[in-house]
N, CA, C and O atoms as CSV, one atom per row, in Angstrom:
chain,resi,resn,atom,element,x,y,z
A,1,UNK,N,N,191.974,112.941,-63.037
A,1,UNK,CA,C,191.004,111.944,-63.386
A,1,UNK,C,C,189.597,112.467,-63.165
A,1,UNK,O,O,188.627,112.297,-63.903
A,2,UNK,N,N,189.657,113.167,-61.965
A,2,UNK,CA,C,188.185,113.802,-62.003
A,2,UNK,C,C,187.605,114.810,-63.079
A,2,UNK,O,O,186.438,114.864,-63.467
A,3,UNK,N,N,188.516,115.483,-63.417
A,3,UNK,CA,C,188.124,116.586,-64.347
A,3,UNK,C,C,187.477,115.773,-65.557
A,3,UNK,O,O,186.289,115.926,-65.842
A,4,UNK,N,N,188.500,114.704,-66.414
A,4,UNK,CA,C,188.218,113.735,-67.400
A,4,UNK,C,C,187.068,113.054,-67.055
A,4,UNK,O,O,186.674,112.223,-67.873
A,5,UNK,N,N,186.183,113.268,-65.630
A,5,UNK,CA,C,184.896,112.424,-65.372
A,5,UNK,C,C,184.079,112.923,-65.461
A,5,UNK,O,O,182.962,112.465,-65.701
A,6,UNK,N,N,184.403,114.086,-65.285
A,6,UNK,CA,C,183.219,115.875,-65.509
A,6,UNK,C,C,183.212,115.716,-66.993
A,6,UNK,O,O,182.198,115.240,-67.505
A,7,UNK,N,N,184.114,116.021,-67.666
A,7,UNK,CA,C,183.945,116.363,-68.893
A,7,UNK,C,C,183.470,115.532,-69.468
A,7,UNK,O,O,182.493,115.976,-70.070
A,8,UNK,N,N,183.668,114.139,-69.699
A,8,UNK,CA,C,183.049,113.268,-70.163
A,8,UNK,C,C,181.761,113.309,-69.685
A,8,UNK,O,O,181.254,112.356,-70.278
A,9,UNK,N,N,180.806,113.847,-68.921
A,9,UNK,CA,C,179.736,113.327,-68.172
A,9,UNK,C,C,179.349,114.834,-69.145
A,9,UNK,O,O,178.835,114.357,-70.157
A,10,UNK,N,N,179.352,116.145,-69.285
A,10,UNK,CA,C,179.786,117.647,-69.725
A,10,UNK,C,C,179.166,117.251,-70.887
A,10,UNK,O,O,177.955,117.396,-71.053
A,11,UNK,N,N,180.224,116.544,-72.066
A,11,UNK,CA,C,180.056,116.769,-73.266
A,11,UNK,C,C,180.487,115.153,-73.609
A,11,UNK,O,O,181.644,114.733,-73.602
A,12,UNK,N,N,179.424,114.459,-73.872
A,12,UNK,CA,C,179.669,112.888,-74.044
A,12,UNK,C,C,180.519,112.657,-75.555
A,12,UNK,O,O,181.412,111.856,-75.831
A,13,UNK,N,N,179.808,113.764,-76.436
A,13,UNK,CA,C,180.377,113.283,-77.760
A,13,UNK,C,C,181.696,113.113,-78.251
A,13,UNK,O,O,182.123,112.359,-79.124
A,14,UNK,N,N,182.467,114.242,-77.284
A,14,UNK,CA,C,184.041,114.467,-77.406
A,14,UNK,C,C,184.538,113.313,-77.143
A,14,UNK,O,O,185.325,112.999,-78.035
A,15,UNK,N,N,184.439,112.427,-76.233
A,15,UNK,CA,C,184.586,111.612,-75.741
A,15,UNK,C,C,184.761,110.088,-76.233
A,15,UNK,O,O,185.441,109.092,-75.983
A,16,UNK,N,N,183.584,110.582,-77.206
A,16,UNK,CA,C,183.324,108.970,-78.248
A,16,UNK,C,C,184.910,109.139,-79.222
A,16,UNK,O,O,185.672,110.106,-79.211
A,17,UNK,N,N,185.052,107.790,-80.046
A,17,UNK,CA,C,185.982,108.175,-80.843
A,17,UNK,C,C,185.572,108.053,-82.301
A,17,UNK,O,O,184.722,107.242,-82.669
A,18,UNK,N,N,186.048,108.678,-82.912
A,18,UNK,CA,C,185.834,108.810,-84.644
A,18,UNK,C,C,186.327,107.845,-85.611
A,18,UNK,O,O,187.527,107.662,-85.405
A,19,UNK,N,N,185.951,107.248,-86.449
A,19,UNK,CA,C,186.453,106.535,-87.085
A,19,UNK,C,C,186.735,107.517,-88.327
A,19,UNK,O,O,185.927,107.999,-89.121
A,20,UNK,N,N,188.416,107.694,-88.238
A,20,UNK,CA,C,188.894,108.736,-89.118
A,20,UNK,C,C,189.205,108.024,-90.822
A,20,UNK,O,O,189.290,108.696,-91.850
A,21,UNK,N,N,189.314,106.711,-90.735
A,21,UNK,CA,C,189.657,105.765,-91.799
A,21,UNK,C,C,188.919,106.156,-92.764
A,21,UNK,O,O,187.967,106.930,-92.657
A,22,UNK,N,N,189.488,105.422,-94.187
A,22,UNK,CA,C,189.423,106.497,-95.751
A,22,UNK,C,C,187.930,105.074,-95.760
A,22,UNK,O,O,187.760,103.888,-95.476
A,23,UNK,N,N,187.125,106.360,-96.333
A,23,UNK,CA,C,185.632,105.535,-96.759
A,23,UNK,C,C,186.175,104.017,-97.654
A,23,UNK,O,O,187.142,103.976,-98.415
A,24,UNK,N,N,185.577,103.259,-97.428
A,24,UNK,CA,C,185.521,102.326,-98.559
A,24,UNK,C,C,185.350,102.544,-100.164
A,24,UNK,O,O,185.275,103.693,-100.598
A,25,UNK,N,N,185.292,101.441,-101.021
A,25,UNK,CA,C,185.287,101.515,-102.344
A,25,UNK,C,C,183.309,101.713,-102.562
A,25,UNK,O,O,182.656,102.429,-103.322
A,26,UNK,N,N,182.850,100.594,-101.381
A,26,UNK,CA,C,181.396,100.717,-101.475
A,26,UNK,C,C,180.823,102.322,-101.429
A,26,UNK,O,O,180.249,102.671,-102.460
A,27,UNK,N,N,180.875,102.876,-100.832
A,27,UNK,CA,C,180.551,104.320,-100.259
A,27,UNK,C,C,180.576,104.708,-100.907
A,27,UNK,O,O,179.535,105.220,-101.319
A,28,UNK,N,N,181.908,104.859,-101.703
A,28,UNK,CA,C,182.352,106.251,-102.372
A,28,UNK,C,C,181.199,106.025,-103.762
A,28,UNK,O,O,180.440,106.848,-104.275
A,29,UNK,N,N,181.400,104.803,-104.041
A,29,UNK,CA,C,180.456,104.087,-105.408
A,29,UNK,C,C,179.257,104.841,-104.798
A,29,UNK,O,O,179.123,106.025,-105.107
A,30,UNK,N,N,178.366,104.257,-103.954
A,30,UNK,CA,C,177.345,105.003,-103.679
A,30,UNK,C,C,176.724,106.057,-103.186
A,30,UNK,O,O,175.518,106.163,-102.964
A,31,UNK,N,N,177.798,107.061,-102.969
A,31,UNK,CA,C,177.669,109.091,-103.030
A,31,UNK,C,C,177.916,109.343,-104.513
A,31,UNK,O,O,177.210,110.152,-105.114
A,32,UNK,N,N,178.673,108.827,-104.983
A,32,UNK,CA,C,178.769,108.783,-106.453
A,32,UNK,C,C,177.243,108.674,-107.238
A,32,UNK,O,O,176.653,109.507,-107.927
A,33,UNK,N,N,176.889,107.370,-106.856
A,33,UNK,CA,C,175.167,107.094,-107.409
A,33,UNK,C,C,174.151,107.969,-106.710
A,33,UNK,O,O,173.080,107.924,-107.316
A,34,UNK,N,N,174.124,108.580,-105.876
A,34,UNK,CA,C,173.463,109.322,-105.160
A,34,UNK,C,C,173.580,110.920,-105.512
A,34,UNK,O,O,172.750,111.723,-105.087
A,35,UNK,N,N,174.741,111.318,-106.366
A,35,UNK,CA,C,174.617,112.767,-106.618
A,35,UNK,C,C,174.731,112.234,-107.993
A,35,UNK,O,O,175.130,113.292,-108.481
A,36,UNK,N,N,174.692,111.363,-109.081
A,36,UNK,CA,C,174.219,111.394,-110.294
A,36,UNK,C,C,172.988,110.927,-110.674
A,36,UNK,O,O,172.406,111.127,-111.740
A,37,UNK,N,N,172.577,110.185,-109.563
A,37,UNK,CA,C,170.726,110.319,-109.459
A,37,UNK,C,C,170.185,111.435,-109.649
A,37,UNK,O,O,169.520,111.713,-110.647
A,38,UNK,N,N,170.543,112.594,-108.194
A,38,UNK,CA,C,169.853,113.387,-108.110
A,38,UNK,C,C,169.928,114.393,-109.069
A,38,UNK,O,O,168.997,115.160,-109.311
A,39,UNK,N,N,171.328,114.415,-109.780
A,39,UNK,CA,C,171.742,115.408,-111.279
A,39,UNK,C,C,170.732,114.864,-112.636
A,39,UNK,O,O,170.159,115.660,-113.380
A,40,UNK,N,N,170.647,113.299,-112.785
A,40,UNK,CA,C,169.730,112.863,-113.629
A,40,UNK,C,C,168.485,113.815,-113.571
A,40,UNK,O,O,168.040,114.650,-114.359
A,41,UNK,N,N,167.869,113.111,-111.623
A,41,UNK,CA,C,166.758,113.946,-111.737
A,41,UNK,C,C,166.517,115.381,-112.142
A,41,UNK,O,O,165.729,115.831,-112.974
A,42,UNK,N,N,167.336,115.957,-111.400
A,42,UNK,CA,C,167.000,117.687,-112.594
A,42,UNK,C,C,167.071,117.782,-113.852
A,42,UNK,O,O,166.205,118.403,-114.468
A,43,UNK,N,N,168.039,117.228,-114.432
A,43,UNK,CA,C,167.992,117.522,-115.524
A,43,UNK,C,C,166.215,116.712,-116.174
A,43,UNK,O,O,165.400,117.225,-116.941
A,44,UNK,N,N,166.179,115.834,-115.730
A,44,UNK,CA,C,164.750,115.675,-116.393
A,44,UNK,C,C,163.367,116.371,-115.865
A,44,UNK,O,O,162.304,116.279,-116.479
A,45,UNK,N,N,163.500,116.922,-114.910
A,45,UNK,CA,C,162.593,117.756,-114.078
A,45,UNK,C,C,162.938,118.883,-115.389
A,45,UNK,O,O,161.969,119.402,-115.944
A,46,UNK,N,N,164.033,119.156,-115.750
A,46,UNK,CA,C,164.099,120.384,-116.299
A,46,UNK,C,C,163.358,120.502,-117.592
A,46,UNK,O,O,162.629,121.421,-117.966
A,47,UNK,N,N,163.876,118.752,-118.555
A,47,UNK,CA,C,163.109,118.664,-119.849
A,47,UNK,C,C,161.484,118.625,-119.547
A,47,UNK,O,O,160.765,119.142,-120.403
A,48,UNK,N,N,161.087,118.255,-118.803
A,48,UNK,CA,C,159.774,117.940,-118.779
A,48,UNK,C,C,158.872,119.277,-118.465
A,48,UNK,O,O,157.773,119.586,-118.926
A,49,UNK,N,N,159.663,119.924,-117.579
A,49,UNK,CA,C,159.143,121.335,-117.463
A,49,UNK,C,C,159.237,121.767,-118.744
A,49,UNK,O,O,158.145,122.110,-119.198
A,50,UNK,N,N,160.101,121.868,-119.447
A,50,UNK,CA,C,160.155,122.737,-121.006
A,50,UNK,C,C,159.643,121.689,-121.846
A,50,UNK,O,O,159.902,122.155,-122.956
A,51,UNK,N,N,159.079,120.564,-122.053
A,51,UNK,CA,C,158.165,120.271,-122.875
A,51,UNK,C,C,156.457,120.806,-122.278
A,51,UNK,O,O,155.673,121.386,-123.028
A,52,UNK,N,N,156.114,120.442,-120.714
A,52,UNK,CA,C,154.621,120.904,-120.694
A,52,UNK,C,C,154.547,122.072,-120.811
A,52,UNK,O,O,153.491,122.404,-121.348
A,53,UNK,N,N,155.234,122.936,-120.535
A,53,UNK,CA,C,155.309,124.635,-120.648
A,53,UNK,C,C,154.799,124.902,-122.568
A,53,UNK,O,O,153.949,125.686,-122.991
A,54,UNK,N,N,155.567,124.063,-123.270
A,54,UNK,CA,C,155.443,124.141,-124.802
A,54,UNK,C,C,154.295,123.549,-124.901
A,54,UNK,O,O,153.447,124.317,-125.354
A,55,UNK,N,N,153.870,122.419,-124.650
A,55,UNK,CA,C,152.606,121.617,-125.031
A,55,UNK,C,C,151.345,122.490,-124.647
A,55,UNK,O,O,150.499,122.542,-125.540
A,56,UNK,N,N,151.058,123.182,-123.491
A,56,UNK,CA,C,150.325,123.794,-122.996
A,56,UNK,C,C,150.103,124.909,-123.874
A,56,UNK,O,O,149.157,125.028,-124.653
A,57,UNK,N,N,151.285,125.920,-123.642
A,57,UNK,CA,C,150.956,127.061,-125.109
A,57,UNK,C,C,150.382,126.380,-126.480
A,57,UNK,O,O,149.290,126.702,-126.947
A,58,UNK,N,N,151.317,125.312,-127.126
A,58,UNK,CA,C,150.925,125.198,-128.215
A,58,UNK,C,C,149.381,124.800,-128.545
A,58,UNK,O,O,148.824,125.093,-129.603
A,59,UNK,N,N,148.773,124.078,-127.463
A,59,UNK,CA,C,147.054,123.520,-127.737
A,59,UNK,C,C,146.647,124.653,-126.690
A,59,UNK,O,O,145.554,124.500,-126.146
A,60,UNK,N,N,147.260,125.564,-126.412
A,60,UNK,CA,C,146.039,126.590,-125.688
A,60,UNK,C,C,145.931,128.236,-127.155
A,60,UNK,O,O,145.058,128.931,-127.674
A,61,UNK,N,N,147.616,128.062,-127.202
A,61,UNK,CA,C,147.509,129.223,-128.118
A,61,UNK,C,C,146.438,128.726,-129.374
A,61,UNK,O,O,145.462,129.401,-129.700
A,62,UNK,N,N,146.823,127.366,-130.040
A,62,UNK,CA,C,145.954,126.892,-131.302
A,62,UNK,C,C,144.166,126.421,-131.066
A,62,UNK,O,O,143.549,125.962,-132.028
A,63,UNK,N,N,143.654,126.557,-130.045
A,63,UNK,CA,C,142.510,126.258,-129.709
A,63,UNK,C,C,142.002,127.785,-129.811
A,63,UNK,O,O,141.214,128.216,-130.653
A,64,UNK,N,N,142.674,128.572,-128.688
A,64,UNK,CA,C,141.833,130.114,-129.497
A,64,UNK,C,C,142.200,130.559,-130.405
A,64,UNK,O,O,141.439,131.520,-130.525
A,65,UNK,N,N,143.080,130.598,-131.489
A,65,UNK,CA,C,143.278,131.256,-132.187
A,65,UNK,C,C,142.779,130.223,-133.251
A,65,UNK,O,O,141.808,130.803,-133.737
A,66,UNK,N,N,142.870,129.311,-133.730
A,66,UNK,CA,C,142.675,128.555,-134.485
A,66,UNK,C,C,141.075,127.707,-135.147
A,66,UNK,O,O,141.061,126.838,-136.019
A,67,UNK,N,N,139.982,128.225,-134.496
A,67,UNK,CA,C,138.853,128.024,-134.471
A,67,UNK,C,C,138.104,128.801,-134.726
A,67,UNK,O,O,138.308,129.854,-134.122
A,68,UNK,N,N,137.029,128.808,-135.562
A,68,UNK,CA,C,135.722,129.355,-135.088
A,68,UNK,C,C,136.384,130.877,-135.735
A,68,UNK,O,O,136.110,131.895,-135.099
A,69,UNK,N,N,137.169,130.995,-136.880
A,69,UNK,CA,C,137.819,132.260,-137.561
A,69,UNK,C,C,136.845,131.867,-138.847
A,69,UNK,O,O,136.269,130.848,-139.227
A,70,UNK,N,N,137.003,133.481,-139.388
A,70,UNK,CA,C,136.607,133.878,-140.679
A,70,UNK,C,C,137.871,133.348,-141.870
A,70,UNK,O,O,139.101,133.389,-141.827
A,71,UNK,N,N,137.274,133.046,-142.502
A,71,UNK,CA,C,138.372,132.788,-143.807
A,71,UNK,C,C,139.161,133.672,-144.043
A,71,UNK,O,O,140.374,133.530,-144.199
A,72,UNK,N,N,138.024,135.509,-144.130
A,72,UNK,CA,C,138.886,136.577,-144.454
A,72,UNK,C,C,139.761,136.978,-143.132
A,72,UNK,O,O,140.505,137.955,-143.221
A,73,UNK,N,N,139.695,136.305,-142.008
A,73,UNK,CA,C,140.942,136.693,-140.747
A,73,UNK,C,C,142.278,135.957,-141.385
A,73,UNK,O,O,143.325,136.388,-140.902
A,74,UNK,N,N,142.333,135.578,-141.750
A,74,UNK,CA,C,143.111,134.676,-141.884
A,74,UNK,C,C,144.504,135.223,-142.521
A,74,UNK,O,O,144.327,135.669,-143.655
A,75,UNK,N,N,145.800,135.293,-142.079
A,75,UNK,CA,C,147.296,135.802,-142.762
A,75,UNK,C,C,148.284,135.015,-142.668
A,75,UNK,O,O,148.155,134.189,-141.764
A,76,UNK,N,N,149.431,134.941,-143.386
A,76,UNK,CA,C,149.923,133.964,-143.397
A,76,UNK,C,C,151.127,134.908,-143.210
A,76,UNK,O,O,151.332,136.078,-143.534
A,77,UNK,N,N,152.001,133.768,-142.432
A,77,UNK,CA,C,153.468,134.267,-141.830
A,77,UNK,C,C,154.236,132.858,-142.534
A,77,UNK,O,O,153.801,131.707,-142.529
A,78,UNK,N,N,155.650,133.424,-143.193
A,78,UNK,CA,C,156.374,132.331,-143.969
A,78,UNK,C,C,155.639,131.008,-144.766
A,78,UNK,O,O,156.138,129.883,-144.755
A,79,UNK,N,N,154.476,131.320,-145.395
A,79,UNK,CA,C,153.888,130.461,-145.825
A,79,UNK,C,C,152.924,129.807,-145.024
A,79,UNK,O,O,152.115,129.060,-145.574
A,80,UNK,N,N,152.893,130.004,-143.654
A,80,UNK,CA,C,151.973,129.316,-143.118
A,80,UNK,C,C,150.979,129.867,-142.375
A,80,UNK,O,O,151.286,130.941,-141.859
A,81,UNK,N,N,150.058,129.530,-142.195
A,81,UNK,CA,C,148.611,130.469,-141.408
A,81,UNK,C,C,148.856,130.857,-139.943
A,81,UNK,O,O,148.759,130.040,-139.027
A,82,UNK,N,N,149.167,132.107,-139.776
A,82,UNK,CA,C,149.572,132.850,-138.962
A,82,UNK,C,C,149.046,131.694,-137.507
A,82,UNK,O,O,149.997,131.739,-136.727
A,83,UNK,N,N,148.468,131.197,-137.197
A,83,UNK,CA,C,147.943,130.431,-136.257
A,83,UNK,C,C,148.776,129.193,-135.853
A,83,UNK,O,O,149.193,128.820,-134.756
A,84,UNK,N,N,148.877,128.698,-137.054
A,84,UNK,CA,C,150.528,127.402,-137.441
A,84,UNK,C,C,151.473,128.078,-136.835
A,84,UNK,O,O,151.950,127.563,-135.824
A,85,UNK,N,N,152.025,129.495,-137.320
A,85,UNK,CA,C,153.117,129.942,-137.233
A,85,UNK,C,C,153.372,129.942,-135.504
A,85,UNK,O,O,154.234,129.198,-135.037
A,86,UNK,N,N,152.656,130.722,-134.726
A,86,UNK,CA,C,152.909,131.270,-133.960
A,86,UNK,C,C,152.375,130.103,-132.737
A,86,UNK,O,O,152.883,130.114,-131.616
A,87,UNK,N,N,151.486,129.295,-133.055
A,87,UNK,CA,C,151.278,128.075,-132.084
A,87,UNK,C,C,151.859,126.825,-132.459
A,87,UNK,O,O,151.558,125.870,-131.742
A,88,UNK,N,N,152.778,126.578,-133.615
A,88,UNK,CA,C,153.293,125.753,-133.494
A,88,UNK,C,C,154.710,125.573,-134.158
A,88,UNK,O,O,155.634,124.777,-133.989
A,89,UNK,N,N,154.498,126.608,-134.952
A,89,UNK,CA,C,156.338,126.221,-135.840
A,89,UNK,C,C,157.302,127.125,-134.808
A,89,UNK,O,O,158.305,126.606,-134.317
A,90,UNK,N,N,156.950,128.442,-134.526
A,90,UNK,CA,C,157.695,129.221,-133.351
A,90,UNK,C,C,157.882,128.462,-132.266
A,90,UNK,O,O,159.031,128.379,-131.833
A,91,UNK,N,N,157.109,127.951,-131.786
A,91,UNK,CA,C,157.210,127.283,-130.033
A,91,UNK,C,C,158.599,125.901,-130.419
A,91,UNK,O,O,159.575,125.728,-129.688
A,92,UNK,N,N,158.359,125.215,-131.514
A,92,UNK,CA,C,158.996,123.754,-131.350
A,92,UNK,C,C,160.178,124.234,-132.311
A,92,UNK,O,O,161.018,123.399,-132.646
A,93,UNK,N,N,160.284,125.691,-132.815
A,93,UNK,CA,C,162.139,126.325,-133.036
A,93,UNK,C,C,162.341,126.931,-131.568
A,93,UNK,O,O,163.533,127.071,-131.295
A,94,UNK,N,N,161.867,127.139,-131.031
A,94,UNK,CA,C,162.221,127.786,-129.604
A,94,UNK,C,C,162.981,126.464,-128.355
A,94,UNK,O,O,163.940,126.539,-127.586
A,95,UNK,N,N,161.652,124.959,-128.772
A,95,UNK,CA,C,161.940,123.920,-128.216
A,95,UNK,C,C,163.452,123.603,-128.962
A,95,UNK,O,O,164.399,123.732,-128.186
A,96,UNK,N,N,163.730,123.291,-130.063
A,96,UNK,CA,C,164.751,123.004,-130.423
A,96,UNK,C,C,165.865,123.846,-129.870
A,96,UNK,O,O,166.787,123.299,-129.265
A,97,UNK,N,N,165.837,124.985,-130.023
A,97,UNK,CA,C,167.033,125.975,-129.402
A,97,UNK,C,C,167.749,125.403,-127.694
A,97,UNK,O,O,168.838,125.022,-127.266
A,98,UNK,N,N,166.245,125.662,-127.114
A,98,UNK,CA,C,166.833,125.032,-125.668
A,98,UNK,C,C,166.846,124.016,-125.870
A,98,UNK,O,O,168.065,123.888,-125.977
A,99,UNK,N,N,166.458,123.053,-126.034
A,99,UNK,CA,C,166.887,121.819,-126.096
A,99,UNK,C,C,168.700,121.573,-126.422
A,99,UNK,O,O,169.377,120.817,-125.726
A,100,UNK,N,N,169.152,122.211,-127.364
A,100,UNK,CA,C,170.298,122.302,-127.658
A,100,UNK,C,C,171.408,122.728,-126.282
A,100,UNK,O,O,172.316,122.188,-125.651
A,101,UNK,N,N,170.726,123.944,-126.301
A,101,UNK,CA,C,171.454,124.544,-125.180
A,101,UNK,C,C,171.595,123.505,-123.796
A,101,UNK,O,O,172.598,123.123,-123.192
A,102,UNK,N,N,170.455,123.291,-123.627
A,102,UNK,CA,C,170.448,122.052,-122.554
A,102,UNK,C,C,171.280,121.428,-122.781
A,102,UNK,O,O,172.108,121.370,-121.872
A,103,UNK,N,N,171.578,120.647,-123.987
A,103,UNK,CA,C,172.420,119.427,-123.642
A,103,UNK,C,C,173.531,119.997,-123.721
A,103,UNK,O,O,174.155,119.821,-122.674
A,104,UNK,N,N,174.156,120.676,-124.553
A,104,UNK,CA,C,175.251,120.942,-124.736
A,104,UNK,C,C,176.215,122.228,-123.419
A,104,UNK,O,O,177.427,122.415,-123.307
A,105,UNK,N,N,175.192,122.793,-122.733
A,105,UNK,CA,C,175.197,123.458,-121.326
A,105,UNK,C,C,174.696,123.328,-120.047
A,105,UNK,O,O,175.289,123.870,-119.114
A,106,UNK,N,N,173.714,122.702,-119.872
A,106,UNK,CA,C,173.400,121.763,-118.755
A,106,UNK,C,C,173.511,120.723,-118.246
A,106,UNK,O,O,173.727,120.552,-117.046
A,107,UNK,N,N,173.396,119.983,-118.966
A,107,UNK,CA,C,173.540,118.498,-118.823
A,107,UNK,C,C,174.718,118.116,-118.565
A,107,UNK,O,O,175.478,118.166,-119.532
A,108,UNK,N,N,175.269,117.649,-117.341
A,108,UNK,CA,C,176.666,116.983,-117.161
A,108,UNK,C,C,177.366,115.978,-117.907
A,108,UNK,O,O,176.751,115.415,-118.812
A,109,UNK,N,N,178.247,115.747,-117.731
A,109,UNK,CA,C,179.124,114.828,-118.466
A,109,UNK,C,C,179.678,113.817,-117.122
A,109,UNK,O,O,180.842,113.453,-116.954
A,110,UNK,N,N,178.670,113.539,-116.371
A,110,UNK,CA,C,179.200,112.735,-115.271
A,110,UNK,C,C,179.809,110.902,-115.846
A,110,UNK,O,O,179.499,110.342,-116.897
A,111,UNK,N,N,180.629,110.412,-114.841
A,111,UNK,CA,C,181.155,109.220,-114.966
A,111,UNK,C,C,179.803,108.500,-114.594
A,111,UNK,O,O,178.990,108.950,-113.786
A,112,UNK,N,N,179.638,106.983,-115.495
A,112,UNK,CA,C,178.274,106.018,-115.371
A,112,UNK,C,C,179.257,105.061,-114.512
A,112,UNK,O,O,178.584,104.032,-114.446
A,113,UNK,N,N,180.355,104.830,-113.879
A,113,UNK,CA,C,181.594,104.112,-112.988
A,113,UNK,C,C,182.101,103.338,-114.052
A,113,UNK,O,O,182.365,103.729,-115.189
A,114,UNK,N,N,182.198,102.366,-113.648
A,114,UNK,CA,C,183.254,101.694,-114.740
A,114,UNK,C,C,182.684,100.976,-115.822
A,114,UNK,O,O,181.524,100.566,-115.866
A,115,UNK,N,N,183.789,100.809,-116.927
A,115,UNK,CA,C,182.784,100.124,-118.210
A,115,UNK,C,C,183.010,98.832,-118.187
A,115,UNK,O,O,184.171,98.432,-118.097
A,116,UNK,N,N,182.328,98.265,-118.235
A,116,UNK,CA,C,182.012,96.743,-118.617
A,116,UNK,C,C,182.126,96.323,-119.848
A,116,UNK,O,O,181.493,96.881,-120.745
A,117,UNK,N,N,182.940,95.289,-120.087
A,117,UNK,CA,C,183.559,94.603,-121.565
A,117,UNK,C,C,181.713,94.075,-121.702
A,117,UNK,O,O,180.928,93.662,-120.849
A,118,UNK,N,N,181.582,94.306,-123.008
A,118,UNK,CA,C,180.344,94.077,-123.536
A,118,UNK,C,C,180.482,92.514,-123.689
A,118,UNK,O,O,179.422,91.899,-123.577
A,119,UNK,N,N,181.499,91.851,-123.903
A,119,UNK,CA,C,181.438,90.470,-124.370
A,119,UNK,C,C,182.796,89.801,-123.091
A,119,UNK,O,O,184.009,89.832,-123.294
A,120,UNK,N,N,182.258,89.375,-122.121
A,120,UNK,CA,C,182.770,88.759,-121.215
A,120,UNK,C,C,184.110,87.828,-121.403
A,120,UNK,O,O,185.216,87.786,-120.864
A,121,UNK,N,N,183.315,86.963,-122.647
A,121,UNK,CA,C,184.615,86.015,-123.087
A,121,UNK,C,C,185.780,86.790,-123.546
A,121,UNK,O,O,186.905,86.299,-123.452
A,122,UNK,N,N,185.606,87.888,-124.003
A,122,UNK,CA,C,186.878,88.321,-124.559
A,122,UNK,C,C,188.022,88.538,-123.480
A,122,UNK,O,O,189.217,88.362,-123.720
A,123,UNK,N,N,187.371,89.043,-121.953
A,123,UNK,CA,C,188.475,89.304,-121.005
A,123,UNK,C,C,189.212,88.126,-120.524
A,123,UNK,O,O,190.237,88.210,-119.848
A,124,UNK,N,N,188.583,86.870,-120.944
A,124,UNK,CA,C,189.844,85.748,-120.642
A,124,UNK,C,C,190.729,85.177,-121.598
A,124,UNK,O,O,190.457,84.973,-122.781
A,125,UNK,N,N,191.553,84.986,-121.155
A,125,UNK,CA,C,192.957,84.761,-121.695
A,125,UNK,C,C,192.729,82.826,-122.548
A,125,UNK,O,O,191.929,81.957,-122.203
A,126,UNK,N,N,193.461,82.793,-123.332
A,126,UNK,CA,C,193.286,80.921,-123.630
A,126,UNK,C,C,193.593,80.255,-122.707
A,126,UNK,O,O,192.769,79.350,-122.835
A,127,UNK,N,N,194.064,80.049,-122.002
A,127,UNK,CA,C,194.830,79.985,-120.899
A,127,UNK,C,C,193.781,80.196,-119.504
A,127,UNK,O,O,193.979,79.970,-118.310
A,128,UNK,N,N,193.026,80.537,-119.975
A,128,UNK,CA,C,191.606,80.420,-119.133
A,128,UNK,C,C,192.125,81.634,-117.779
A,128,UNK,O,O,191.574,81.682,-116.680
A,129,UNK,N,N,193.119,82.396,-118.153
A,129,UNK,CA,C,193.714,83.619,-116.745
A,129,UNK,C,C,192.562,84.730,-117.182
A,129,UNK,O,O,192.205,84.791,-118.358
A,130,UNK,N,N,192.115,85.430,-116.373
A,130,UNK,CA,C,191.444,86.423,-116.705
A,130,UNK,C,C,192.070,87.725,-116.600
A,130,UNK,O,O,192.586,88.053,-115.531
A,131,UNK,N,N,192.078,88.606,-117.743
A,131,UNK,CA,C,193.249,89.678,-118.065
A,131,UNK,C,C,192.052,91.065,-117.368
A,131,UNK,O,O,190.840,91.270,-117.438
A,132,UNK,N,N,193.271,91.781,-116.703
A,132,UNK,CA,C,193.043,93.207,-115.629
A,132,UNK,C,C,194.102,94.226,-116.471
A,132,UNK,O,O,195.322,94.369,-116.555
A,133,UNK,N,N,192.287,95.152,-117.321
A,133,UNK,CA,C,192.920,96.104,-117.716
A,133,UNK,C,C,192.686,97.177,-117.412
A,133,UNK,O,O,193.368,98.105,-117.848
């Protein structure tokens, strides 16, 4: 008994007891909402980074290059004035590419939890029982 009075006095935590029981339905729901929050959030941290990254080039590249030129500077790439081309039709095929890639490789396919009958009345029965499907 003495030893068990040392040790407990030693190391208090051993001592406490654990509640080993299976988490609830609440919990699990909300680690669930809590790591598809924080997955939401990156992924939009991510779009938003790759739109200002594009927006920035495109009105920084088209402000110098695009002003205050000679008529005779002027060349055209696929029909369009080398200035178009390269500050704005290149950057928003580049945006489109990742963008693609994003969704179709980044972006999770996480569960939103359960679906909800869009039209309530339909889940009851005539009989006024409410049907569990």
């Amino acid at each position: 008994m003495l030893l068990e009075t040392q040790l407990a006095f030693q190391y208090p935590l051993t001592m406490m007891s654990v509640d080993r029981s299976k988490p609830d339905h609440d919990e699990v729901r909300a680690r669930g909402e809590k790591t598809l929050v924080r997955a939401a959030g990156r992924e939009a941290a991510l779009a938003l980074s790759i739109w200002l990254v594009a927006m920035l080039y495109t009105v920084i590249y088209c402000y110098l290059n695009g002003y205050g030129r000679s008529v005779e500077s002027l060349t055209f790439v696929w029909w369009f004035p080398d200035w178009v081309f390269w500050g704005i039709v290149l950057p928003w095929g580049i945006c489109v590419l990742l963008s693609t890639v994003f969704a179709l490789a980044v972006m999770g396919g996480e569960s939103l939890g359960e679906e909800i009958d869009a039209d309530p009345a339909a889940s009851v029965r005539a009989d006024g029982e409410v049907r569990h499907e």
